[in-house]
N, C-alpha and C positions, 0 to 999 in steps of 0.2 A: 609173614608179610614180606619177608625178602624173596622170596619166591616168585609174590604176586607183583612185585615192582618189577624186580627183571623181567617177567612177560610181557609186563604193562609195555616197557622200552625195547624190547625184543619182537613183537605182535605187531605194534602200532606200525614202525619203522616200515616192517613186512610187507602189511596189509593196506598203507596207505590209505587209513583210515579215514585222514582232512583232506586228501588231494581232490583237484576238481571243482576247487572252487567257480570258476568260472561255465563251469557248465550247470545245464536245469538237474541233474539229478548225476551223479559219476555213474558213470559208464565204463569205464579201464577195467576190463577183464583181468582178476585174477592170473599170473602166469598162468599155466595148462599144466606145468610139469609139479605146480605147487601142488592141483588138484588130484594130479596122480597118486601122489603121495599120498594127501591130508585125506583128513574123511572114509579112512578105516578102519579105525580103533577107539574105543571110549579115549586114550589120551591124547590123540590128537584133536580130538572135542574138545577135551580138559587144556589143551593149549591156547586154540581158539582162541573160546572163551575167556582167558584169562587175558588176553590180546584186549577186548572189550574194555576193561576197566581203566586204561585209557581215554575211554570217551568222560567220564565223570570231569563235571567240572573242578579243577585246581590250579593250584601257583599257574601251571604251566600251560594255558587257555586257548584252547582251540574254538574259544565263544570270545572272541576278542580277550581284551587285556582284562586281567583279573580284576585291576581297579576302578574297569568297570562293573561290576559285579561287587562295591560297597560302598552303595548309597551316594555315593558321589554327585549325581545328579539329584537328590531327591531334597524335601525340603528340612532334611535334619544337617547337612553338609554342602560343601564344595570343596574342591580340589584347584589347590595355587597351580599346577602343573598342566592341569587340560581345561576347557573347556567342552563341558558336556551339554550340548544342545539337547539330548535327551530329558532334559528337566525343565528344558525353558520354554520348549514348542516350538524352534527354531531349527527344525531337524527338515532335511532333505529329502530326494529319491538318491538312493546310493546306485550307482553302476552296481557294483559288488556287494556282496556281503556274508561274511567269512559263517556265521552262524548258519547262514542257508545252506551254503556248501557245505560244511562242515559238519551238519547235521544229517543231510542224508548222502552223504561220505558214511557217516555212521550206520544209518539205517540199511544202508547197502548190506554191510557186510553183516549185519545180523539176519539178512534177509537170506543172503550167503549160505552160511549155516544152514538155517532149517531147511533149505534145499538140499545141499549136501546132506541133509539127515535123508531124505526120501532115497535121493537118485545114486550115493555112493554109498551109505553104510548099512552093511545087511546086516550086522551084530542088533542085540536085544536091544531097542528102544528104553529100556529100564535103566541100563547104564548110562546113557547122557541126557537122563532127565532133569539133570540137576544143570548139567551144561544148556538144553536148548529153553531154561525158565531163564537162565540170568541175559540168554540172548532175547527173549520176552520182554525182561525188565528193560532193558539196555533199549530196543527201541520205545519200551512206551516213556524213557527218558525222554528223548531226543527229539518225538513228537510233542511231547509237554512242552519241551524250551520250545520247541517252533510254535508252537500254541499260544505262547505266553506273548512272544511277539509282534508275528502275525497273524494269528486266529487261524481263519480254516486256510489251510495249504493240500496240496497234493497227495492222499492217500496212497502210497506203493506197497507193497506184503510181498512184490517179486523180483527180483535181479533183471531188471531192463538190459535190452540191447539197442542196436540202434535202430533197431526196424520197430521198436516198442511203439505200438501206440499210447500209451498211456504217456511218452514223454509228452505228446501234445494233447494233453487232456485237461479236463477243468479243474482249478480249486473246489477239493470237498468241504463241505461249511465246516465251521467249527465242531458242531455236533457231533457230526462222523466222526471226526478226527476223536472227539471224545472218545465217545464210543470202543472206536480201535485200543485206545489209552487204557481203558479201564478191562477190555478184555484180554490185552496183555498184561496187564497187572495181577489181573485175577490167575492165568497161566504161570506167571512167576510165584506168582503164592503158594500154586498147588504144589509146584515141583522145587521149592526149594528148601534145604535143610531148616531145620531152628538154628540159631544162634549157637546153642546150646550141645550143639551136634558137628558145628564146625572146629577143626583142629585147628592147633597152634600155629601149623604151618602154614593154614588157608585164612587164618585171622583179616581178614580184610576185608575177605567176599560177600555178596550180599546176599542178606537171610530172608527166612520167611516173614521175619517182624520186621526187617526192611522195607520190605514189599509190600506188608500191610502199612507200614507208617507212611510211605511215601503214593500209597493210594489215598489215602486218608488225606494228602494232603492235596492230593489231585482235585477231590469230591469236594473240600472245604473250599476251592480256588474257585472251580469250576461253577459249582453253587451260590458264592456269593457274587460272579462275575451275572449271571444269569437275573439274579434278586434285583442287584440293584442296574444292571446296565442293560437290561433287556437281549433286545436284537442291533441296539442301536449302532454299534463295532460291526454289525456283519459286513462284506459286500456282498455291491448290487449282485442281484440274483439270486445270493444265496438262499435256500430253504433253513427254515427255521427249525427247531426242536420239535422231534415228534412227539415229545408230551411235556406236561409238567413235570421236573423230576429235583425241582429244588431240593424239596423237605427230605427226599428219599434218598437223595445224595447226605443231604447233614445227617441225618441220621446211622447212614453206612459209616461214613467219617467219624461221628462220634464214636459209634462202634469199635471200628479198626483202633483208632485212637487207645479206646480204654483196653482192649486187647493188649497193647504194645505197652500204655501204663505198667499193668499189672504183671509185668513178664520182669522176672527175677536176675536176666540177664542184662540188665541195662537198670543206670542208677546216675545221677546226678554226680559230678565231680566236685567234692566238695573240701577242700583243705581248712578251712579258714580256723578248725579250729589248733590250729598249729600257727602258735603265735609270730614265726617269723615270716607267715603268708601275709600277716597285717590286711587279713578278711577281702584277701584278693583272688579267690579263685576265680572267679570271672574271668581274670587279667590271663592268671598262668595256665588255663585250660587251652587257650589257643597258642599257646609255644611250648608244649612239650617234645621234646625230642629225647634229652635223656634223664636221669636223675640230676643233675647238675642246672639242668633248666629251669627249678623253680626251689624255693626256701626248704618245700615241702619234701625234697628227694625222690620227686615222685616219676615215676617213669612212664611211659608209652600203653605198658601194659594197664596202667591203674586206672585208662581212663575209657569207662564203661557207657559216655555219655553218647558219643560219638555213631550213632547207627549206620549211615551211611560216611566212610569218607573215603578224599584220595588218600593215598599212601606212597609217604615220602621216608628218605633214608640220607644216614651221610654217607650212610658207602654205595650206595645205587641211583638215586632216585634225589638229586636237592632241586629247592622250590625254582633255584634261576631267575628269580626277578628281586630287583631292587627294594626288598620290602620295606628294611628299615626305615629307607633314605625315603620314600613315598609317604610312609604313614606319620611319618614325626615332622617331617619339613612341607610337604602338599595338602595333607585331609586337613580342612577345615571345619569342626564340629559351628552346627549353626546354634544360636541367643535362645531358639525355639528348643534345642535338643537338651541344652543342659538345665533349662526349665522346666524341661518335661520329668526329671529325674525327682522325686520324691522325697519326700524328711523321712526317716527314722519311724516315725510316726504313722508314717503313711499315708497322710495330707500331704496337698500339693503346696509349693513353696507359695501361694498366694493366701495360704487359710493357714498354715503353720506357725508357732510360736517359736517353732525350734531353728528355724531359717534364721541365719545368721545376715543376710545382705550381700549387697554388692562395694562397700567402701572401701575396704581393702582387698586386696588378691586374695584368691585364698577362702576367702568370708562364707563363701557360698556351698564351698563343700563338704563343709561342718554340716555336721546331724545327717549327713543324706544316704541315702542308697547309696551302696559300695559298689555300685557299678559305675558310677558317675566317676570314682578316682582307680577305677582299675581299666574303665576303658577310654578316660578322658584322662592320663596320667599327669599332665602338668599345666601349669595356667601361669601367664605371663604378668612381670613386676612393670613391660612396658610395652606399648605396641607398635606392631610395625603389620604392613600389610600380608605377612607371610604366617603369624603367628593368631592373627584376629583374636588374639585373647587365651587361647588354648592349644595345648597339643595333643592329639590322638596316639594312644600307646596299644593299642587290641588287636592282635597278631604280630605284636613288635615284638623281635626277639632280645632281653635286653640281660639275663644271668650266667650264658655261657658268650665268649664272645665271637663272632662270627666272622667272616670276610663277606662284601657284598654278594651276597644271591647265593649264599652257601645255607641261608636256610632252611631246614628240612621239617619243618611241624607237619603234624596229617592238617589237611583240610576239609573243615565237615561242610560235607553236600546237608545234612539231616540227624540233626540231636534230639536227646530225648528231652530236650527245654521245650523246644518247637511242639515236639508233640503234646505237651500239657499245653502249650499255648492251643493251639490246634484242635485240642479237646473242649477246652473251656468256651473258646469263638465258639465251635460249630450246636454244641448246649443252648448257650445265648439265641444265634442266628434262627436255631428251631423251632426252640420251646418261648420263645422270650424272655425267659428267665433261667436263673440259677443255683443253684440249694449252696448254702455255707460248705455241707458236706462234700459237695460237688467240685467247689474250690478250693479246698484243702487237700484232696489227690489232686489235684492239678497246679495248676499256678503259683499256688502259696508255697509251694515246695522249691520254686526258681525263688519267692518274694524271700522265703527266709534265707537260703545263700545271700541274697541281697541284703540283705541285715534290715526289712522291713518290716513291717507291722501286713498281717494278713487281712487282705480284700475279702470283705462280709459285707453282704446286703447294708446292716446297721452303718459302717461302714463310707456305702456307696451313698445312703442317704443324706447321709454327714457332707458329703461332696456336692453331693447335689442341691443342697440348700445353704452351703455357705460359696461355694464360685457362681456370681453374678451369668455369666453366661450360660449357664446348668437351669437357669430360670423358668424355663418354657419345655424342659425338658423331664424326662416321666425317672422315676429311679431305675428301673432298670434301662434305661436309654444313657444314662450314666453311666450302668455298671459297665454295657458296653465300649462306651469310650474308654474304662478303665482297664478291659482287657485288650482293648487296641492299644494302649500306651503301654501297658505292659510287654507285648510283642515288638512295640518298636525301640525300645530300648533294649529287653531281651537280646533280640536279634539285630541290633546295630551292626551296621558294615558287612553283615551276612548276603545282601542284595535283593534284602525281600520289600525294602522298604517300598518303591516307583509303584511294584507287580501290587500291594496291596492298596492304595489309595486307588489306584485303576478299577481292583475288585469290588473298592468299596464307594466308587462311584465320586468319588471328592477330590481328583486329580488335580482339577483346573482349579479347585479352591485353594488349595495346600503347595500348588509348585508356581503359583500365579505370585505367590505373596515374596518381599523381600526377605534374601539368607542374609539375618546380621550376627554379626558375632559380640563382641564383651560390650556391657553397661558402661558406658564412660560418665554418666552423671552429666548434673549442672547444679548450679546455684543451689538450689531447693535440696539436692540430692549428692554433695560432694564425698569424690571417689578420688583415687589415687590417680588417675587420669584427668580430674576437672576440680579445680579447688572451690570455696563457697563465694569467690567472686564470679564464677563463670567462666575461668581463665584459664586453658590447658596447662597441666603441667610438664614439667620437664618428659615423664613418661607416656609424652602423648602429642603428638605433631599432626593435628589436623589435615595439616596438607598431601602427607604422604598416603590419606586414606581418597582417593581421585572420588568416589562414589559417596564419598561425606557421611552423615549420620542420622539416623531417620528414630524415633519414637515410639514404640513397640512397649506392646504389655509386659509387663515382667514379673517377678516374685515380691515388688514395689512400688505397683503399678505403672503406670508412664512412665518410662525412662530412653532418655536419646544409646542408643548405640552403633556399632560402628558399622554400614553397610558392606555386604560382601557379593553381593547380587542382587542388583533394583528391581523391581517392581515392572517399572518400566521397560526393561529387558527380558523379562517373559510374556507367551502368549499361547499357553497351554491350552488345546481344548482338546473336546473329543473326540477329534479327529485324529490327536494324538497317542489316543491312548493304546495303537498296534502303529508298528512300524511299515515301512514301504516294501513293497515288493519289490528286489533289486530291480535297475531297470533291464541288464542283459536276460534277466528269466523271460521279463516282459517279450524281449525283441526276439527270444528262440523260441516262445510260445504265446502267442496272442491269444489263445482260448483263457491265459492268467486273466482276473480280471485284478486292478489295481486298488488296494485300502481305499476308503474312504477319508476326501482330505487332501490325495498325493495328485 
């Protein structure tokens, strides 16, 4: 792995991977004298390429700031530090935009390559097969993020120049662009090692169960974007899907999925049962860096969860961002997230007996899934506008101790949580149903790490007939919502939260609504913030909350708490749901045509 950092930071620097933002596509030729050299031998492929892993999203973001990429804008959080219009519908046409450029900055150079395979290297094709699959993978990364959020863009497969017509050419719908995604995908698959066949030294690189998990996750995205939101996202002009290919997608998805399940090389990180973890591996999976990082002494190597990540080091490669100071003093977990978290039991805190309350600090995280105190590590005795009740600890590095931005954890683009989540949706999505069996290689294997009681049809029925709002709804229309709360707790602050309410069509229902943070009580319901007269107490200064306190369902039904984002300050719709096309793309190419909305 320290091999592949130092390329990472040796390649990128080279290659100028991000530069160009300001233009429709880079253009900056390569030196001449680089190309004389490179693209002679299988390891300068192997160099290359190793340059690539770079692009992967981490700490160190060439897709804007990392913390945008968790959940920040979505309606589980807010962040004391930025303001994210991306959650409110309050978003612009940007001049620039670093993920455009920087994306096909990317795509450039893997286009790079495989030319260079034709025009400079006469050695066997056999040898850098494994080099032009990860250049494969690496753009149908880069298309997906451009996918994700602006739908159909620019299809390129060649190194532009400036006489390129293509720079003035139309956006390809979404479709194509699919298309292109899933036949690189399928390219990377062919040619890339197992897992299981990669050395210690190359530990990092991406495999062929990579490559199926993160197709799999393509077909699940792309398929449910499709079900539920039609063509309605396209722009004007664009042609539509040359066929139905929903079910055929879930069903590849499920596939790849259970492929990557059953594969012997990946396994759940799981400590808890080592009593000085206090059933927190949730917590210490995302800061390991060495044995001293977590109760468990568990190192870098132990953790087999991880399919895709960046890779980070303290002797090559640290994260360079302010992580600590961001996650513990900015993330605000929203009233809706930590209700979302489960009893023991596996009832929701509105049907549970095991649910302790809101009256004292504290009260609520009794009996519950152990992700709620591993990724929500402390809750306040008083409030102030910075703390709304809770502090966020999940990527916070907190057993060795650190200097700011010296921390080095890997960062997972793609776990094997994901993919049992991933499995278990796109099952539901197809078939409308799904067997106990079904759930127990999947999901239940994240529920038991979470010290929960395993999701069974019996179970979902249970839910469905005791939450009031489940009233009109079918049991397995339950179960689904139960695999979607499961993923969004799973994968909190991972950045999937915005991209999945989009796929799943409920955007403007879910980011329209107020982010409140902690129960302060009243009269009827007194809490260590409201006594049984109605009267703030000492732990509780009304005035300093400017946005006041609004009434939201809770695990106690109606209860006032603290606003952290009105209602009346979003205007999410679906016009939102892709971003703007920068505007200088617009003004160097008028054949763009502009989202729908901007």
């Amino acid at each position: 792995m320290k091999k592949i950092t130092n390329y990472i930071l040796i390649c990128t620097c080279a290659l100028g991977f991000s530069s160009c933002v300001n233009t429709f596509l880079d253009l900056e030729p390569l030196d001449a004298k680089t190309d004389v050299i490179y693209f002679k031998t299988p390891e300068h492929f192997r160099e290359y390429a190793n340059g690539l892993y770079g692009q992967l999203l981490g700490w160190q973001s060439s897709y804007g700031s990392i913390f945008d990429h968790m959940d920040a804008a979505s309606d589980l959080s807010t962040c004391f530090r930025y303001s994210y219009g991306v959650g409110t519908g309050v978003m612009g046409v940007p001049n620039d935009d670093s993920r455009w450029g920087n994306c096909y900055g990317n795509i450039r150079a893997t286009n790079h390559m495989f030319e260079r395979a034709v025009s400079s290297y006469t050695g066997n094709l056999a040898d850098i097969k494994k080099e032009l699959a990860e250049g494969h993978f690496f753009r149908a990364y880069n298309y997906f993020y451009l996918l994700k959020f602006f739908g159909g863009v620019p299809v390129v497969t060649k190194v532009l120049d400036v006489t390129s017509p293509e720079l003035y050419g139309k956006r390809n719908s979404r479709y194509e662009v699919v298309n292109l995604i899933l036949s690189d995908l399928d390219e990377a698959i062919a040619g890339l090692p197992l897992e299981q066949n990669i050395t210690s030294a190359d530990k990092g690189k991406i495999s062929k169960q990579a490559a199926q998990a993160f197709k799999a996750r393509v077909l699940l995205y792309e398929a449910t974007w499709r079900k539920y939101n039609g063509t309605s996202t396209d722009f004007e002009g664009s042609a539509g899907p040359a066929s139905d290919q929903v079910n055929a997608f879930l069903e590849e998805s499920v596939q790849l999925s259970e492929t990557v399940m059953g594969d012997a090389a990946y396994s759940l990180w799981n400590y808890n049962n080592v009593a000085a973890m206090r059933n927190m591996s949730n917590r210490y999976l995302f800061n390991i860096e060495e044995e001293a990082s977590n109760p468990a002494g568990a190192g870098r190597v132990t953790n087999k969860e991880f399919i895709i990540a960046s890779v980070y080091s303290q002797e090559t490669r640290k994260g360079q961002v302010d992580l600590n100071q961001v996650i513990y003093t900015d993330m605000r977990p929203s009233r809706k997230l930590i209700d979302m978290f489960l009893c023991t039991d596996g009832l929701p805190v509105s049907m549970s007996d095991k649910f302790q309350g809101y009256k004292n600090p504290g009260d609520e995280f009794q009996n519950r899934d152990f992700r709620l105190t591993s990724y929500i590590g402390s809750y306040a005795t008083s409030l102030t506008v910075e703390n709304c009740g809770y502090g966020v600890s999940k990527f916070a590095i907190t057993d060795i101790q650190r200097q700011s931005k010296d921390e080095s954890a890997n960062y997972p683009v793609l776990r094997l949580a994901e993919v049992y989540l991933n499995y278990a949706e796109a099952v539901m999505e197809r078939y409308g149903e799904i067997s106990d069996d079904q759930l127990n290689k999947s999901i239940n294997k994240i529920r038991a790490r979470a010290g929960i009681a395993n999701l069974t049809n019996a179970l979902a029925k249970r839910i469905q007939e005791g939450v009031p709002a489940n009233a009109s709804k079918t049991v397995n229309q339950v179960m689904l919502d139960e695999i979607r709360r499961e993923r969004a707790l799973e994968l909190y602050m991972e950045g999937f939260r915005c991209d999945d309410l989009k796929r799943w069509g409920i955007a403007e229902k879910n980011l329209n609504e107020s982010r409140c943070g902690a129960v302060v009580g009243n009269a009827s319901y007194p809490t260590a913030f409201i006594d049984e007269n109605g009267n703030a107490t000492s732990a509780f200064n009304p005035a300093i909350f400017t946005k006041g306190t609004e009434e939201v369902e809770t695990g106690k039904g109606k209860l006032p708490c603290v606003v952290l984002l009105k209602s009346s300050d979003c205007a999410f719709t679906k016009g939102d749901y892709l971003w703007a096309i920068p505007r200088n793309q617009i003004n160097l190419n008028s054949n763009l045509v502009q989202n729908l909305g901007y």
